[in-house]
C-alpha beads as a LAMMPS data file, in Angstrom:
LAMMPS data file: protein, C-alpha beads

61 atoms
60 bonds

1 atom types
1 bond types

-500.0 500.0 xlo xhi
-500.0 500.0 ylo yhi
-500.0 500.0 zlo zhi

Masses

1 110.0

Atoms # bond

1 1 1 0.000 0.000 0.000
2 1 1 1.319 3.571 -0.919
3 1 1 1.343 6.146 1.551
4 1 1 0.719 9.879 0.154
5 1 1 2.901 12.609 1.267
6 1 1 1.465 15.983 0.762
7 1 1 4.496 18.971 1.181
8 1 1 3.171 21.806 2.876
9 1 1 4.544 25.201 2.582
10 1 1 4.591 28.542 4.284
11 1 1 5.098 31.872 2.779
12 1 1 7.419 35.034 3.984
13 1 1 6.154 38.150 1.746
14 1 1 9.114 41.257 2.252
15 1 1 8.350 44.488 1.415
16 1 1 10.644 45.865 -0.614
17 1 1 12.213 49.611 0.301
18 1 1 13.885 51.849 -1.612
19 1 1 16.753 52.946 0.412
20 1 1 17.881 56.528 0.590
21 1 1 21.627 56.890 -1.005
22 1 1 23.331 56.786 -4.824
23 1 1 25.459 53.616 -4.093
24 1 1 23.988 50.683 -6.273
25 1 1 26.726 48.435 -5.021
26 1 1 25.991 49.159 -1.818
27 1 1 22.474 48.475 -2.190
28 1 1 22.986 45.293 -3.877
29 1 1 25.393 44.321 -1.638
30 1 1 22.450 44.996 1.342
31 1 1 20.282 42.742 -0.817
32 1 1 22.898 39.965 -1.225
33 1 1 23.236 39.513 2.518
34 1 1 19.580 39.877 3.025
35 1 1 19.307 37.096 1.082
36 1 1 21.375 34.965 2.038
37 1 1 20.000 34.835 5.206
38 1 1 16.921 33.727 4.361
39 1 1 18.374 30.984 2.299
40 1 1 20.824 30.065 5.285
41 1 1 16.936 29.733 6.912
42 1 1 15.404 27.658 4.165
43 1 1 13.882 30.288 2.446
44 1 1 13.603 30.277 -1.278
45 1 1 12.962 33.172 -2.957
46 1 1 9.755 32.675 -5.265
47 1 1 7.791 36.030 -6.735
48 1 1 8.135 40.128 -6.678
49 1 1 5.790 42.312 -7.309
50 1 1 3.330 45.078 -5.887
51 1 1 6.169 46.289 -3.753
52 1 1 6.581 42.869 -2.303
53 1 1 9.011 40.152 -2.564
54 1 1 7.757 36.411 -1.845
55 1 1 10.128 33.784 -0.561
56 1 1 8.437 29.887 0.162
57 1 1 9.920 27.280 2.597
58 1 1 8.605 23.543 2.989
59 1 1 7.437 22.491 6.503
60 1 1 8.961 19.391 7.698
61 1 1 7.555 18.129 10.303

Bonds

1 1 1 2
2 1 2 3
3 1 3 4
4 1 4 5
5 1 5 6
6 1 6 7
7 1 7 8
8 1 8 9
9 1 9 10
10 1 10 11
11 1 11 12
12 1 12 13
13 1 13 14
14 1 14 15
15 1 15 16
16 1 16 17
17 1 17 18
18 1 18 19
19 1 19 20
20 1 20 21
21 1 21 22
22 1 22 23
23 1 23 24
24 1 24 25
25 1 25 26
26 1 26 27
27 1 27 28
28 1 28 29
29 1 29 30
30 1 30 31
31 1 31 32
32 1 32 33
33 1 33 34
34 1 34 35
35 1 35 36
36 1 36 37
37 1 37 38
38 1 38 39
39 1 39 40
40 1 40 41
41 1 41 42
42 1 42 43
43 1 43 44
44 1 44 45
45 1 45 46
46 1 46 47
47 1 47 48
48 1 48 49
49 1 49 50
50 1 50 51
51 1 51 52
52 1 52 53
53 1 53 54
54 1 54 55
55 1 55 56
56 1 56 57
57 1 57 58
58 1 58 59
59 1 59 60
60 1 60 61
């Protein structure tokens, strides 16, 4: 007998600034890191828009 598995997932929604200053690299650099933390977390970055950016993570349980 097969057992099914159904994957949950929760949803992080980020709004997305615009931050004061000229510096491109600096703001990408600010995103990079950003970013990377919420990958280090199991985040996975999945839709922008509206201001917004989306990231997704399984549950395990």
């Amino acid at each position: 007998m097969e057992v099914l598995v159904i994957k949950r997932f929760e949803y992080k929604f980020v709004k997305k600034e615009q931050k004061l200053g000229f510096s491109i690299n600096r703001k990408i650099e600010d995103a990079e890191k950003e970013w990377n933390e919420l990958g280090k977390n199991g985040w996975k970055f999945c839709k922008e828009g509206d201001g917004v950016i989306i990231f997704v993570r399984e549950i395990i349980e």
